[in-house]
N, C-alpha and C positions, 0 to 999 in steps of 0.2 A: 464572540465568535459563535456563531449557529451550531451544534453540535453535528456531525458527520456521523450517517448510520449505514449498517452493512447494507448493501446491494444498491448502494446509492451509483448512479452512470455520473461520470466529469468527462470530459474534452480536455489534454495536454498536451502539449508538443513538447516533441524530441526534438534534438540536436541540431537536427536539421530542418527546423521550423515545422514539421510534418506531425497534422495532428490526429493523433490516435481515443478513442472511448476507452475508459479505464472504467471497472466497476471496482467499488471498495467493499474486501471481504476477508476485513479485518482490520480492530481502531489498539491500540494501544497508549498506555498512558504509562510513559518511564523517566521516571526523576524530575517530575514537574511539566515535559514536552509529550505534545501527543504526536501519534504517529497513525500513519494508515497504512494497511496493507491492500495494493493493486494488482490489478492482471486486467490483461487486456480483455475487454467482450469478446470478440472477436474469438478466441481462445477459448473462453470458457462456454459459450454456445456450442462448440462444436463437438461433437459427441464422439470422443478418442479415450485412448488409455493413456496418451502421452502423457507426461508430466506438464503439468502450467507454470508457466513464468510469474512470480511475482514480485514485485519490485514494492521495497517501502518507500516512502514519502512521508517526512517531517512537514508538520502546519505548524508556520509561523503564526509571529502573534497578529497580523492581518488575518490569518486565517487563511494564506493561500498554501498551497504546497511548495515546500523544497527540498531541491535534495538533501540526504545525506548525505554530511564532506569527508567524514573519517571513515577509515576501515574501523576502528573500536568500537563508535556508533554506531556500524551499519551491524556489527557483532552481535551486541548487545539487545539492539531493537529485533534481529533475526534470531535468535535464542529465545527471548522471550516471548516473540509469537508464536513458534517452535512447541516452545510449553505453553501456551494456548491452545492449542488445536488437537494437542495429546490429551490433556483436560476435555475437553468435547469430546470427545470419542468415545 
């Protein structure tokens, strides 16, 4: 698998086939699975104080993204980027 680096732009579709630009700004590696943290371009070009949505996404061992199934996983992967970014600061 190609390694995934921050500010990297993807193309995914949600739910409804409808495909949105993700940047990744933020990779995680917990318990052997890596993980990315997403928000939409869209979002983060635009010059607000709102908060930005981010959503994680596990890469399988294709190396595509999928979702997180558990609430425990989505916990864990969300905590520990959590204490990422307090670290940077």
């Amino acid at each position: 698998m190609e390694k995934i680096e921050v500010g990297e732009v993807f193309t995914i579709s949600d739910e409804n086939d409808m495909e949105q630009e993700v940047e990744v700004i933020g990779t995680l590696n917990i318990d052997r699975s890596d993980y990315v943290a997403v928000s939409f371009v869209d979002d983060l070009q635009t010059e607000s104080d709102e908060d930005i949505d981010i959503f994680f996404l596990k890469i399988d061992e294709e190396g595509d993204f999928a979702a997180i199934e558990s609430d425990e996983e989505f916990e864990k992967v969300s905590a520990a980027f959590d204490e990422m970014m307090n670290e940077e600061e």
